[in-house]
C-alpha positions, 0 to 999 in steps of 0.5 A: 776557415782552414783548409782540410788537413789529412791525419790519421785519427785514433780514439783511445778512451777519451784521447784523440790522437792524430798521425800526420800524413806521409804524402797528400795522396794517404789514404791506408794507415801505411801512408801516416806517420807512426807517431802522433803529431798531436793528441786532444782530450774530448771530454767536455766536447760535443760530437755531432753529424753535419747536415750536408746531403752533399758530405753525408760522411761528414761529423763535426766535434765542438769545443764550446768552451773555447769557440772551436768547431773540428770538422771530419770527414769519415770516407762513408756514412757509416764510418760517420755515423761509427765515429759520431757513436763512440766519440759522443760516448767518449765526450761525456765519459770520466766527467769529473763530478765535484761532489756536494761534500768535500768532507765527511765529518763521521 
């Protein structure tokens, strides 16, 4: 397991994009780079709401695919449960449906 690291963290459609922090005491956006460290698609991911009574700002997002679990903390409940909201919403967006006919033979 992983120690936390602080970004700064910015949903753009389906794109998470991540600002590292300028010190270990960041906390305004002032306090993050300017430039994104790195970014992650969600489409195809799972968001969901840790259940810790003790971390009630808690969510996590799910790779199933590869194994891998991203846990976040928002500050609050509400920037929780906001973040847990649109990065669900983000999740199931733009999937790339194969359709049943490749070709049209009209």
């Amino acid at each position: 397991v992983a120690s936390w690291t602080k970004y700064w963290v910015a949903l753009c459609g389906a794109q998470l994009y991540y600002y590292p922090a300028k010190s270990l005491k960041a906390t305004e956006r002032k306090h993050f780079k300017s430039t994104s460290s790195k970014s992650v698609c969600v489409v195809g991911l799972m968001a969901m709401m840790a259940d810790d009574p003790e971390h009630p700002d808690v969510f996590l997002l799910t790779d199933s695919e590869h194994g891998n679990t991203y846990k976040y903390q928002a500050g609050n409940r509400m920037n929780a449960l906001l973040w847990f909201k649109h990065l669900s919403a983000a999740c199931q967006s733009n999937r790339q449906q194969v359709p049943t006919n490749l070709m049209s033979f009209e």
